[in-house]
VMD Tcl script that draws the C-alpha trace (Angstrom):
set ca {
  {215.12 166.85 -33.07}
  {213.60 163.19 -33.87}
  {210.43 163.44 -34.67}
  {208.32 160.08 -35.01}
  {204.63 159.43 -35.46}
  {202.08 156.42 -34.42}
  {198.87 156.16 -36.01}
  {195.62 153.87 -35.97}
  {191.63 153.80 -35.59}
  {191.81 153.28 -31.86}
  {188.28 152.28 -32.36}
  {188.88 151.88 -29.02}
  {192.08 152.87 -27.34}
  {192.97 149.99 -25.48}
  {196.18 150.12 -23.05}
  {198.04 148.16 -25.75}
  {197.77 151.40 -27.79}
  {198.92 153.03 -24.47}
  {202.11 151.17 -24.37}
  {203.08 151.57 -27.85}
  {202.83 155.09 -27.62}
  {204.57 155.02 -24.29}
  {207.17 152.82 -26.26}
  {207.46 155.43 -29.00}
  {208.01 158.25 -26.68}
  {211.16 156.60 -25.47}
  {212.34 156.95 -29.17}
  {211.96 160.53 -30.27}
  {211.67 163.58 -28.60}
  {208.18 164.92 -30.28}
  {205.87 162.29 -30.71}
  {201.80 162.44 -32.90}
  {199.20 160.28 -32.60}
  {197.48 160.07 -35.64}
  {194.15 158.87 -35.17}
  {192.41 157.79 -38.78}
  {188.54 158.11 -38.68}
  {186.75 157.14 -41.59}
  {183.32 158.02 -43.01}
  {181.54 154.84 -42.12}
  {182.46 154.83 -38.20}
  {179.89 156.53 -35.79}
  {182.22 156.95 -33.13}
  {184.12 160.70 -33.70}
  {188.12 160.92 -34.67}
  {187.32 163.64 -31.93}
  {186.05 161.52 -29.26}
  {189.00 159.02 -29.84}
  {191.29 161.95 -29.50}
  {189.93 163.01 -26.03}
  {190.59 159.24 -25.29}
  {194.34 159.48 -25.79}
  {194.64 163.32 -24.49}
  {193.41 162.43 -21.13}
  {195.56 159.17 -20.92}
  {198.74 161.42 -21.38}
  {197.60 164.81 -20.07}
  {199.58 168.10 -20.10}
  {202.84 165.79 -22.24}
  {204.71 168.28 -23.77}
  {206.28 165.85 -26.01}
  {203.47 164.34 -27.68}
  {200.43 165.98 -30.03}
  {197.07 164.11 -31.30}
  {195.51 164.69 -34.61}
  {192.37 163.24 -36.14}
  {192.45 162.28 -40.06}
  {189.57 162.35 -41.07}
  {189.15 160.21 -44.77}
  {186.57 158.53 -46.58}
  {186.40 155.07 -47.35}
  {185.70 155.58 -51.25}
  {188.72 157.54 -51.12}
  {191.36 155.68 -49.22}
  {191.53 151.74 -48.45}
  {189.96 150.98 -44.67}
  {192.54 147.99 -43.78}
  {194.62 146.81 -41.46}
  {195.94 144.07 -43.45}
  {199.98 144.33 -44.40}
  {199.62 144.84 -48.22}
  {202.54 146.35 -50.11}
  {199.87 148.71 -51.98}
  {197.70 149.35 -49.15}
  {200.74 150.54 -47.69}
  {201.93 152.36 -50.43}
  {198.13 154.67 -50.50}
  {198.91 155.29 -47.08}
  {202.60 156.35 -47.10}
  {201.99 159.11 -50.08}
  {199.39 160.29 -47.23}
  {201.38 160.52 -44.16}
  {204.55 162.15 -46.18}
  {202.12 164.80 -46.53}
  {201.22 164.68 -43.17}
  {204.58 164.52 -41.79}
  {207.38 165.75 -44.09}
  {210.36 166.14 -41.53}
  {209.66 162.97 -39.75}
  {211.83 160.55 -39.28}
  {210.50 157.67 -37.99}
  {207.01 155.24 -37.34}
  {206.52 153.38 -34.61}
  {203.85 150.42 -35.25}
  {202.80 146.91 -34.14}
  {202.65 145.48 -37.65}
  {203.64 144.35 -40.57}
  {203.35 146.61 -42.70}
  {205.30 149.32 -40.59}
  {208.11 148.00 -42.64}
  {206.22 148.74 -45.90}
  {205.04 152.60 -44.89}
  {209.14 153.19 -43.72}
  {210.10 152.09 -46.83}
  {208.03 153.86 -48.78}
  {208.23 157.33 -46.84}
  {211.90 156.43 -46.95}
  {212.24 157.10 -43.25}
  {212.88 154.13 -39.81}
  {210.22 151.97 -38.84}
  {210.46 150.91 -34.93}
  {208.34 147.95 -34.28}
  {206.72 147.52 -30.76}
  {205.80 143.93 -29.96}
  {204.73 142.52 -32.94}
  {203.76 139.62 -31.16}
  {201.77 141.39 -29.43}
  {202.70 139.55 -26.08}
  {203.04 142.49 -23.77}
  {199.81 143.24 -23.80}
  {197.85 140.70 -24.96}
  {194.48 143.02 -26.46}
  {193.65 144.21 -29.45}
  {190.48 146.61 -30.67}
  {188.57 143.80 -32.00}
  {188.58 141.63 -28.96}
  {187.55 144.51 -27.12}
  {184.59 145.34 -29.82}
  {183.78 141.60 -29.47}
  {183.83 141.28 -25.82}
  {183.91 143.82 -23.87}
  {183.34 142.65 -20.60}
  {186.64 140.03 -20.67}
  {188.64 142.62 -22.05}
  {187.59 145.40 -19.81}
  {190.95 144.99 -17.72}
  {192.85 146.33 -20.58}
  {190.54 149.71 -21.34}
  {192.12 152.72 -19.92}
  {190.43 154.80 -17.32}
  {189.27 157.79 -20.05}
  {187.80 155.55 -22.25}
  {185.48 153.50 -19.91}
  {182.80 156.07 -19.31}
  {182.41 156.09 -22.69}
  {182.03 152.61 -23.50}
  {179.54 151.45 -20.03}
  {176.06 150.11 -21.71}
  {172.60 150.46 -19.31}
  {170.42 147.94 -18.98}
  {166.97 149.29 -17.76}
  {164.41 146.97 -15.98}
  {160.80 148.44 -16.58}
  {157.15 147.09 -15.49}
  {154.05 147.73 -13.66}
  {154.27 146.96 -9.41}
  {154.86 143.59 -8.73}
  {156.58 141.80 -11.51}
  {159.87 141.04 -10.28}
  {162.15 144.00 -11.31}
  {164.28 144.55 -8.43}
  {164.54 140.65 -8.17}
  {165.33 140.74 -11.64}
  {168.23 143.34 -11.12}
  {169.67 141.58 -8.24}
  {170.16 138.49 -9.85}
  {171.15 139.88 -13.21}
  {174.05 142.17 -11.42}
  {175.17 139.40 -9.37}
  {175.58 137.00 -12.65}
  {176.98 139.49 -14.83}
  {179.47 140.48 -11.75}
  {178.13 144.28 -12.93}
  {176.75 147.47 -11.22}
  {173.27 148.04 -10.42}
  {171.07 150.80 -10.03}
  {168.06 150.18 -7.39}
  {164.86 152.20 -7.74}
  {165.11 155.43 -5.82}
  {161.47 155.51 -5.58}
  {160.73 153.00 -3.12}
  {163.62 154.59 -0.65}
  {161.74 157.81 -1.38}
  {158.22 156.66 -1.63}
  {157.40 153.76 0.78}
  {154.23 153.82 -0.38}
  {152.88 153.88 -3.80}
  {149.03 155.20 -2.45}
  {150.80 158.58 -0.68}
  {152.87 160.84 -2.51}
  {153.26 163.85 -3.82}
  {154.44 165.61 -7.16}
  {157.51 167.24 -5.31}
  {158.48 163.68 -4.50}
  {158.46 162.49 -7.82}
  {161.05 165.24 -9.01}
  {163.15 164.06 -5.72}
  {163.02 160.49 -6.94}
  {164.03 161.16 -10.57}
  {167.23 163.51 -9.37}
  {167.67 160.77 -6.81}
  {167.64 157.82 -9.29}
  {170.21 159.76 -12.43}
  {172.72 160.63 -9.60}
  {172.51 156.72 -8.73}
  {172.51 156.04 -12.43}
  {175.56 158.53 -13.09}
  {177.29 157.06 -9.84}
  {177.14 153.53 -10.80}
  {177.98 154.32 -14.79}
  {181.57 155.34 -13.21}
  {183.60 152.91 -15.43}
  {184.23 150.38 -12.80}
  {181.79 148.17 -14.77}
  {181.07 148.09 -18.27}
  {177.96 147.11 -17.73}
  {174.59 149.03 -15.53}
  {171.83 146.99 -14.79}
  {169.01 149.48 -13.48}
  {166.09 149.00 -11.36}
  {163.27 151.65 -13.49}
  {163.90 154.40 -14.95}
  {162.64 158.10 -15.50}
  {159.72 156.86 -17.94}
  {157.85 155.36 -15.19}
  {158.16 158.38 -12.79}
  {156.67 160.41 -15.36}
  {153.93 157.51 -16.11}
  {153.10 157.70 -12.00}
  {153.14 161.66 -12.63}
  {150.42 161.30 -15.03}
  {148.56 158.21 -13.59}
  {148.47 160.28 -10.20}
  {147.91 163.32 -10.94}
  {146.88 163.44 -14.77}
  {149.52 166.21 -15.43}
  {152.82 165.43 -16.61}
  {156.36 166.11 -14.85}
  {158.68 168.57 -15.90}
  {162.20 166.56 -16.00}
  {165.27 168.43 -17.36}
  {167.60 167.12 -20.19}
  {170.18 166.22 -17.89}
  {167.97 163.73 -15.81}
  {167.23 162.11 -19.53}
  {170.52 161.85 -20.61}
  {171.90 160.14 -17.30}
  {168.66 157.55 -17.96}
  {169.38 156.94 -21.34}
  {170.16 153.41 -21.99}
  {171.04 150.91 -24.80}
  {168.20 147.93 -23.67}
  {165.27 147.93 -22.58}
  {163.35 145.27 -20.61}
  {159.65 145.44 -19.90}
  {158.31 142.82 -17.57}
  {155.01 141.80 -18.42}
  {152.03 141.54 -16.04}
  {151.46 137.63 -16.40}
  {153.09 136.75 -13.21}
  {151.30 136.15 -9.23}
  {150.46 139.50 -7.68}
  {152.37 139.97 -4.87}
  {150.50 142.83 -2.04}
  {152.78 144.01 0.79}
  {150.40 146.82 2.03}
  {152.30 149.52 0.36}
  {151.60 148.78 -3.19}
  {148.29 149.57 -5.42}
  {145.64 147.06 -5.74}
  {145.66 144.76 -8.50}
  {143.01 146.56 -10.54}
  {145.28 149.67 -10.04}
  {148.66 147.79 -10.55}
  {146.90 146.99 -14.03}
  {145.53 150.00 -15.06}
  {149.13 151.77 -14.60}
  {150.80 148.98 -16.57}
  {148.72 150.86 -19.60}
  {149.86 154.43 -18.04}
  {153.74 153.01 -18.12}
  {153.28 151.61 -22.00}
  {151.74 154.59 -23.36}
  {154.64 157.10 -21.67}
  {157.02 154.33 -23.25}
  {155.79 154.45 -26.58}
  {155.29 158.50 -26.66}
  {159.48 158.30 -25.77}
  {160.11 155.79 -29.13}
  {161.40 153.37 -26.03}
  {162.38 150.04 -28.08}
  {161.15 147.19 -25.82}
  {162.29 144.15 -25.57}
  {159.10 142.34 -23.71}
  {160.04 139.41 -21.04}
  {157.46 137.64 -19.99}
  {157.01 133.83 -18.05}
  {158.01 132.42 -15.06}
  {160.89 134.18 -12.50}
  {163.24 131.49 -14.02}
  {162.40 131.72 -18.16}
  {162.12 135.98 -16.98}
  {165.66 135.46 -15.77}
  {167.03 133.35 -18.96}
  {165.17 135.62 -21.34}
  {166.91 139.05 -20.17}
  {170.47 136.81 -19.77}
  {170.03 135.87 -23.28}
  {169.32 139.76 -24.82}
  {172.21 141.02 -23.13}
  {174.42 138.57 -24.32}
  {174.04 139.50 -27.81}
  {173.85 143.06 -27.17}
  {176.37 144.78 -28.88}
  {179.19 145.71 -26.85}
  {180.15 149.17 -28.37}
  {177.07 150.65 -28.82}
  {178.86 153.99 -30.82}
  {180.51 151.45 -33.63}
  {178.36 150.12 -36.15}
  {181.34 149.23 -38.56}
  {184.38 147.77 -36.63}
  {186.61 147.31 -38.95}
  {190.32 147.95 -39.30}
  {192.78 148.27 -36.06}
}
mol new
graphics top color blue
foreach p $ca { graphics top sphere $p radius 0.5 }
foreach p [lrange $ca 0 end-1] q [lrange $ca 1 end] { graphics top cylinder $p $q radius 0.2 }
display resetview
């Protein structure tokens, strides 16, 4: 029996990962993924592994492990270095003492072979097949996101969440930031729910915040890698208390479906707009305070837009731009 082995960060998996591996399972009849996570990454060996298992389900030819090493220990490089390779090989003969061959895209496949003493079988060290690697994903996610695989994309979809007091352009402000980012969007349940913000009851603020995570969980499908979303669970709760002075009982579920990696609040410094079904402008003040103090109880990190619809609109544009596109890794490095 041939037994060969792959390895890498896959920090993410990316489908040029996918095709190597499909590559290497052409080439020996067991095939393991070896997926390297060190001690600086905040994204789990395990996670990564549940990447790759559920691109190649229920394959009885193929296994995936998770090393997990520390940087202090072992050198974090992807570089093709003779002694970097030669650290590594004493590793994997451990690892894999009646294997006979590595399948990589690099240079230093050669190296590892040699030193393990067994065949290195390069895959498209060109890297022209599939033209994607981890760090242009890490850098841009959303021109890459053709080339991340279906399990990994739930995993990597950021939420934007548009807060503010009544009238101060947040479901303008998701329309237009959707539509430029060519992204999903999440619209506010509440005003499907609740047409008007003077009549409602408790009951219907637990139906709007079930309503508004099963939107949330619906458009966070992977189809996008980015959510923009109209409100969020926060400012339920803040009408809970502003209405009622009691606050709502909201399971951890609901939370985790709102939780998001930015923030927008839209200040109050814009031209009321009334459509009979909103508070008065005293009122639509006074809750502004309700919605910051719920946000601050929460630790919510806001990032505050204020001006005109137009400098509102180039503000958030700007934030999201730099936010980071993997929100799990904090140290991309290596392949």
């Amino acid at each position: 029996m041939v037994k060969g082995f792959v390895f890498g960060k896959f920090l993410p998996f990316h489908k040029g990962h996918e095709a190597m591996i499909n590559f290497a399972l052409s080439k020996c009849d067991f095939l393991t993924v070896l997926v390297c996570a060190s001690d600086k990454e905040t994204i789990s060996g395990g996670l990564r592994k549940g990447w790759i298992e559920k691109t190649f389900p229920a394959h009885k030819k193929i296994e995936v492990r998770v090393l997990d090493y520390k940087e202090d220990e072992l050198p974090n490089s992807s570089v093709s270095s003779t002694e970097v390779s030669r650290i590594w090989a004493t590793v994997f003969k451990e690892l894999f003492p009646d294997y006979s061959l590595v399948v990589t895209s690099e240079q230093y496949g050669y190296y590892l072979a040699e030193f393990m003493e067994i065949q290195h079988v390069p895959f498209d060290l060109p890297k022209k097949l599939v033209p994607v690697s981890a760090t242009s994903v890490r850098n841009n996610l959303l021109a890459n996101w053709p080339f991340v695989p279906d399990a990994v994309r739930r995993d990597l979809v950021s939420k934007v969440v548009i807060l503010g007091t009544e009238s101060t352009g947040k479901t303008t402000l998701t329309e237009m930031l959707a539509a430029f980012f060519n992204c999903n969007k999440v619209m506010e349940a509440g005003r499907d729910l609740i047409p008007d913000s003077n009549e409602f009851s408790i009951h219907d603020l637990h139906a709007v915040a079930q309503e508004h995570a099963k939107r949330i969980d619906a458009a966070a499908d992977g189809s996008s890698p980015l959510v923009i979303i109209d409100t969020d669970i926060h400012i339920t709760r803040s009408y809970c208390r502003f209405s009622f002075e009691k606050d709502l009982e909201v399971s951890a579920a609901i939370y985790h479906s709102n939780k998001a990696q930015l923030y927008f609040y839209l200040n109050n410094d814009v031209a009321y707009f009334q459509d009979g079904t909103r508070l008065s402008k005293q009122e639509r003040d006074r809750l502004d305070g309700f919605h910051r103090q719920v946000l601050q109880e929460a630790n919510i990190n806001l990032v505050e837009i204020t001006g005109n619809w137009d400098e509102r609109f180039q503000l958030a544009v700007a934030q999201i731009k730099k936010l980071s596109t993997l929100q799990y890794i904090q140290h991309p490095t290596g392949k």
